[in-house]
C-alpha positions in Angstrom: -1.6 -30.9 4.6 1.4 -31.1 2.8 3.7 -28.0 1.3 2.2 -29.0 -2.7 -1.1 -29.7 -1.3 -1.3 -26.0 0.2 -0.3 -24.2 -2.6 -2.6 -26.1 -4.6 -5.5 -24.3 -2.2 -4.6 -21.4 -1.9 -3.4 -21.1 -5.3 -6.7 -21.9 -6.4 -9.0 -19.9 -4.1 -6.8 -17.2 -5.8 -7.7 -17.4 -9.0 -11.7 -18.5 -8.3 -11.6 -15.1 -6.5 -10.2 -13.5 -9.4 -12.6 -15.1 -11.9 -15.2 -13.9 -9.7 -14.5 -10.8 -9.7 -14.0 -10.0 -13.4 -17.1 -11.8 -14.4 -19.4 -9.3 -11.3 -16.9 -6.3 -13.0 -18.1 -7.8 -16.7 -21.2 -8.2 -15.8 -21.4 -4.5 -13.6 -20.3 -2.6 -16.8 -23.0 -4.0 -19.0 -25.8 -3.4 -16.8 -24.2 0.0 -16.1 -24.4 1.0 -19.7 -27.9 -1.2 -20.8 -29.9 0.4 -18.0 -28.8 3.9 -18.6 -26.9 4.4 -14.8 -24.2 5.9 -17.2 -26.0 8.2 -18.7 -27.8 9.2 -15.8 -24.6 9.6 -13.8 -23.1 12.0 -16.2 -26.5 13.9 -16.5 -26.6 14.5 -13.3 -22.5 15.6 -12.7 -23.4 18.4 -15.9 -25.5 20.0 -13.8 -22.1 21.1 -11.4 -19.8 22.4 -14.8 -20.2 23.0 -18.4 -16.3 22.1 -19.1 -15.9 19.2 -21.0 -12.6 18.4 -19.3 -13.5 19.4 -15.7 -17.2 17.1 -16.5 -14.7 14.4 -18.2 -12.5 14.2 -14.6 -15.8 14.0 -12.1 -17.3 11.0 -14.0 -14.3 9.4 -14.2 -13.4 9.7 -10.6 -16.9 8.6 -9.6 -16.8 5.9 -12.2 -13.4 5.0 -10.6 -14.4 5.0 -7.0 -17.5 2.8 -7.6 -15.6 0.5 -9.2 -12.8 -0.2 -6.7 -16.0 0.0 -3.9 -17.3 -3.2 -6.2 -13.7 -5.0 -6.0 -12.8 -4.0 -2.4 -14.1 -7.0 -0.7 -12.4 -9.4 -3.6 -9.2 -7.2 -2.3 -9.4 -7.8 0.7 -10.4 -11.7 0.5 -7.5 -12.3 -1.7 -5.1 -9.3 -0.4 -5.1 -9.3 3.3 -7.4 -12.6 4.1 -5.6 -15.2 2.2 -2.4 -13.9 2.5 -2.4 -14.1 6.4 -4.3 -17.7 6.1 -1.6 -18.8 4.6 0.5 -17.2 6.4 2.9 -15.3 3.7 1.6 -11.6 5.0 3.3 -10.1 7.6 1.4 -6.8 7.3 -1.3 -5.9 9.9 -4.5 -4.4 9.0 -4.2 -0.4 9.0 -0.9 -0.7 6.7 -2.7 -2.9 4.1 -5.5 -0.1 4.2 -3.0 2.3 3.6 -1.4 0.4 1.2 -4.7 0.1 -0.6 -5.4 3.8 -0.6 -1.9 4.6 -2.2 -2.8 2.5 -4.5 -6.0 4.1 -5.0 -4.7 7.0 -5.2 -2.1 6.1 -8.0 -5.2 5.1 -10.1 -7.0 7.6 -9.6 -4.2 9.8 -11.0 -3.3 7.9 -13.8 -6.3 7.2 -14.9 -7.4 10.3 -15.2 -5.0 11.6 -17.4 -5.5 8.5 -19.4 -9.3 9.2 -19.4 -8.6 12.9 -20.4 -6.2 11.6 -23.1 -8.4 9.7 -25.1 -11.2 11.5 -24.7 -9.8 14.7 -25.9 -8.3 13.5 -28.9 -11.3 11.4 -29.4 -13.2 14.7 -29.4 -10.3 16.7 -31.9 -9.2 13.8 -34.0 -12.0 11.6 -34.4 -11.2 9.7 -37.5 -7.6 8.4 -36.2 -7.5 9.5 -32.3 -6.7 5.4 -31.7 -3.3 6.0 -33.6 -2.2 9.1 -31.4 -3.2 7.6 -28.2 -1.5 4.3 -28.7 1.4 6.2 -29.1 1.1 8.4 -26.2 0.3 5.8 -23.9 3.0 3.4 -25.1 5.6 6.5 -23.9 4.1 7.0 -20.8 4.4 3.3 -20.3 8.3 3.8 -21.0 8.0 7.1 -18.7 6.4 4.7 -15.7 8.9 2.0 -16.4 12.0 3.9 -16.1 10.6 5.9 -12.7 9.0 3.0 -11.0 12.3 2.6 -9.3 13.0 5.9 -8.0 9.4 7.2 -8.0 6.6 4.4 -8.0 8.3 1.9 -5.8 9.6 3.9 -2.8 5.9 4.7 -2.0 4.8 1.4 -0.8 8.7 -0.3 0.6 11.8 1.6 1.7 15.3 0.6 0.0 18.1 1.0 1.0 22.3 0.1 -0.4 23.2 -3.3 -0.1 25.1 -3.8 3.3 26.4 -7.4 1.8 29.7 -6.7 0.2 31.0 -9.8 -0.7 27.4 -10.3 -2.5 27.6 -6.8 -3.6 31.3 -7.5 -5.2 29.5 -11.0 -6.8 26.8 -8.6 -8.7 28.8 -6.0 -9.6 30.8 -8.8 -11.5 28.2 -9.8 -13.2 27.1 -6.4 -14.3 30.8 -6.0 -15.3 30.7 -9.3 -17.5 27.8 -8.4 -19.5 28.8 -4.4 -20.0 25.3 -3.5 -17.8 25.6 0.1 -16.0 23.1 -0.1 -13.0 23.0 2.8 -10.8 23.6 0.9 -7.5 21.9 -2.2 -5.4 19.2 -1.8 -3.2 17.7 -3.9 0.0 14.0 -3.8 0.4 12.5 -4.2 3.1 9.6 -6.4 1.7 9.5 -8.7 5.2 7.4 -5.7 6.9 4.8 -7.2 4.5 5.4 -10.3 3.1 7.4 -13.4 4.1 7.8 -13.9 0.2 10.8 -13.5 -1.7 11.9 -11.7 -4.9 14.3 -9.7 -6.8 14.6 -7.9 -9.9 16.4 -5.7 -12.4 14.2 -2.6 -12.5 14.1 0.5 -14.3 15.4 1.6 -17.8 18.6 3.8 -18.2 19.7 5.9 -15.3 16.9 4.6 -12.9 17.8 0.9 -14.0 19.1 -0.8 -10.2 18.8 -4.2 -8.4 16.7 -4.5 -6.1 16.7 -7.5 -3.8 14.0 -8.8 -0.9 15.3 -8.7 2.9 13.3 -11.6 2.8 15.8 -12.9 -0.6 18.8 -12.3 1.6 18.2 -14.1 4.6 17.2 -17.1 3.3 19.3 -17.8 0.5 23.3 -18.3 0.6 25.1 -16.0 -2.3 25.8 -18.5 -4.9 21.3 -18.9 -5.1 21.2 -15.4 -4.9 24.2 -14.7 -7.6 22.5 -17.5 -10.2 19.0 -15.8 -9.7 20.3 -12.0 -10.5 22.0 -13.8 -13.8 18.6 -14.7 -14.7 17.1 -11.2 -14.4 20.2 -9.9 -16.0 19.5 -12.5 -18.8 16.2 -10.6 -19.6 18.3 -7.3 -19.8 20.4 -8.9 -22.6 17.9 -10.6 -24.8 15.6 -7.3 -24.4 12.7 -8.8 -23.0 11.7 -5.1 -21.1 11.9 -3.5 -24.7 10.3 -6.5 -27.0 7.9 -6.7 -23.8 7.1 -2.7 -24.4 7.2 -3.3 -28.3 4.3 -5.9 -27.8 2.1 -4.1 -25.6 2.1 -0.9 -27.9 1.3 -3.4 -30.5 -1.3 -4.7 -28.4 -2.8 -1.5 -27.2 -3.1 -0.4 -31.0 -5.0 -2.9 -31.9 -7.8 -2.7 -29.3 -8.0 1.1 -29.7 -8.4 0.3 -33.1 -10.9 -2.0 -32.5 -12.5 0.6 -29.9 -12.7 3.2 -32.3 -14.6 1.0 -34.7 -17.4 -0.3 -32.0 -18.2 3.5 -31.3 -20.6 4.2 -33.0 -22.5 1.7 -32.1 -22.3 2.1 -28.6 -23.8 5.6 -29.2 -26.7 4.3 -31.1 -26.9 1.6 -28.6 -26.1 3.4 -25.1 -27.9 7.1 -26.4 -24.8 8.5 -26.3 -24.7 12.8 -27.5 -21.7 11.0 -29.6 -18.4 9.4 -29.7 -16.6 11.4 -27.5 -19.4 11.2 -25.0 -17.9 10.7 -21.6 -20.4 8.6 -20.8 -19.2 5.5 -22.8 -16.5 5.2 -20.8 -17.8 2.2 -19.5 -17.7 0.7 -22.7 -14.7 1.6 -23.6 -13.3 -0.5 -20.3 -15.7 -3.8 -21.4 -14.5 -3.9 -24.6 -10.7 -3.6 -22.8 -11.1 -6.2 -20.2 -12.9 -8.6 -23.1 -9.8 -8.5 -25.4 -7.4 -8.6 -22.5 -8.7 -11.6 -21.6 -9.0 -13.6 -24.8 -5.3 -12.2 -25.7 -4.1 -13.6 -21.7 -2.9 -17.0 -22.4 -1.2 -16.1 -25.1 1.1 -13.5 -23.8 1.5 -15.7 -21.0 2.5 -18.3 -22.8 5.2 -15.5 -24.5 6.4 -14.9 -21.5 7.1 -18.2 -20.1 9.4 -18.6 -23.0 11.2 -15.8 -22.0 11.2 -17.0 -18.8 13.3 -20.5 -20.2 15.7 -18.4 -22.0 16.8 -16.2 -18.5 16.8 -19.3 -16.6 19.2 -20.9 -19.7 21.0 -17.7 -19.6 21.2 -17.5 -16.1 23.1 -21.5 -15.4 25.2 -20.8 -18.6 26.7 -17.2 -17.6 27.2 -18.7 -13.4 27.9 -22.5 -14.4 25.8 -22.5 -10.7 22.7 -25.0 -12.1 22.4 -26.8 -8.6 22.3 -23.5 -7.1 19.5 -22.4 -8.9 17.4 -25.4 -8.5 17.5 -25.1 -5.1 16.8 -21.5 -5.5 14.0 -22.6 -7.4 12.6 -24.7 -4.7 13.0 -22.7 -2.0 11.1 -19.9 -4.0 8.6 -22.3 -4.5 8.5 -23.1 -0.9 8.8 -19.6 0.9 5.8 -18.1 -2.2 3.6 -21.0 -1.9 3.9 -21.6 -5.7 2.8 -25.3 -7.2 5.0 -27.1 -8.3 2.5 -28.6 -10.5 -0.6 -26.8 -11.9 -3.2 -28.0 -13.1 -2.0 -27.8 -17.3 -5.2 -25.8 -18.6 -4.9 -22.8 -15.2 -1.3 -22.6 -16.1 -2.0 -21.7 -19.9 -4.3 -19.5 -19.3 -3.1 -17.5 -16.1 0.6 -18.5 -15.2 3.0 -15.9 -16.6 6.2 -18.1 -15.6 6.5 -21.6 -16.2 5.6 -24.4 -13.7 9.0 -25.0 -11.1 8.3 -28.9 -11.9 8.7 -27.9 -15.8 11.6 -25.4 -15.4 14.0 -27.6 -13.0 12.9 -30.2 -15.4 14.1 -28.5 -18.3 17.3 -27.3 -16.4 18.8 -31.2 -15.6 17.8 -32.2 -19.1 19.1 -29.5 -21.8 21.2 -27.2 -19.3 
């Protein structure tokens, strides 16, 4: 089998995994609510507390938990299974599971406060809760994005300062070019895991910092490496984190907009006690995942433009194009990426443009 030929596979058990899985979750959430399991569920947790937030924070764990029970086996299929198949894991079994429960744990946290959120505004505002919650959640998005390097990260990989000082040196003169204050460079240790590569300008402010792959650094030479952090620099200087943020408060507006006006149906349909009836939770999340996924293609296709403008941005600020195309297909290479997709998966699922189409576009405007 050759290198395209594999990617092609596993790239597309990846997604038919991934299909399955929301369409069970779709279909999960519907009987959940149609048969009355919700209601029964939250019923049954009343009997343990008369708090509306303490009664709000058991159903949503339990909801939680039997969801992730649901998508566990897709998880692992696609997570640990695949990944070693194809051999881009390096991970063994016990630190994926921990891995997984991290995670777990993460959602479990955030989501509850999320959960709690709405619901009590829902509950104290309930002509125009949707407007205060979209902007409460857009700032805790901004909160998340500016500690996910010094907080979020660090929980699953360890970092540490670049040891490379003649790369280090190349960076810093970038930064220096462009007037961008990072607050250092940082080594991953991503091969524990993965035999992929990757790097990235993360954080906002203070917290904002390079971070680069082990797995980056011994397998590219520094003028690939130099070209690629000019690319993620290039999203730094045409805003793409903040018109990126700007979009998906827009975004989350709109479907708790649309939320609050399907309400009160789903408490005549579901037998809800009302609107802020924890027990509609699970509605709440269909109507989420439906309007994510008819708005996906199109904010993938927004951010493969972005992605053309870094990788312009990138060649012009380096004059390094050949470095980057090689870059480009080593990437492709080492993170089993077609070079090729089929046209209609990439549209709807790709957030980055094909290689194929971005080398193209590099030899013929750049």
């Amino acid at each position: 089998m050759s290198q395209e030929q594999k990617a092609k596979e596993y790239n597309r058990k990846k997604i038919v995994i991934e299909i399955t899985e929301t369409i069970l979750l779709i279909i999960f959430l519907t009987f959940f609510m149609a048969f009355g399991w919700s209601l029964s569920i939250k019923n049954f947790l009343s009997a343990f507390t008369s708090s509306f937030w303490l009664l709000n924070g058991l159903y949503c764990l339990t909801l939680l938990v039997m969801i992730t029970l649901l998508s566990s086996p897709f998880d692992y299929y696609s997570g640990f299974y695949l990944e070693h198949r194809y051999e881009l894991s390096t991970q063994n079994f016990a630190s994926w599971i921990i891995d997984q429960l991290k995670g777990l744990a993460l959602t479990l946290v955030f989501g509850l406060i999320i959960v709690e959120i709405i619901y009590g505004l829902i509950r104290s505002f309930p002509s125009f809760w949707w407007l205060i919650t979209a902007g409460i959640l857009s700032g805790i998005f901004i909160i998340l994005t500016k500690l996910a390097p010094v907080l979020l990260m660090p929980i699953f990989f360890k970092f540490r300062p670049l040891s490379d000082s003649d790369l280090e040196a190349r960076i810093l003169e970038l930064t220096k070019k462009l007037n961008t204050k990072i607050s250092g460079i940082f080594e991953m240790d991503l091969s524990k895991k993965s035999k992929t590569a990757n790097a990235a300008l993360a954080g906002i402010g203070k917290t904002r910092r390079i971070v680069l792959s082990d797995t980056l650094l011994n397998n590219y030479d520094h003028d690939e490496i130099e070209v690629i952090m000019a690319h993620e620099l290039g999203h730094h200087i045409y805003n793409h984190l903040w018109k990126g943020i700007f979009i998906q408060s827009i975004l989350i507006l709109a479907l708790l907009f649309i939320i609050s006006l399907s309400l009160n149906s789903g408490v005549t349909w579901f037998h809800l006690k009302g609107i802020y009836d924890i027990a509609g939770l699970p509605y709440l999340i269909f109507i989420s995942m439906i309007f994510s996924l008819i708005l996906l293609p199109f904010v993938n296709l927004y951010l493969r433009r972005l992605e053309y403008q870094a990788d312009q941005f990138g060649v012009s600020l380096t004059g390094k194009k050949e470095a980057f195309i090689r870059a480009l297909e080593k990437l492709s290479q080492q993170n089993l990426s077609e070079k090729e997709p089929n046209p209609i998966i990439e549209f709807i699922f790709h957030s980055h443009p094909s290689i194929s189409k971005r080398i193209n576009r590099l030899l013929n405007n750049y």
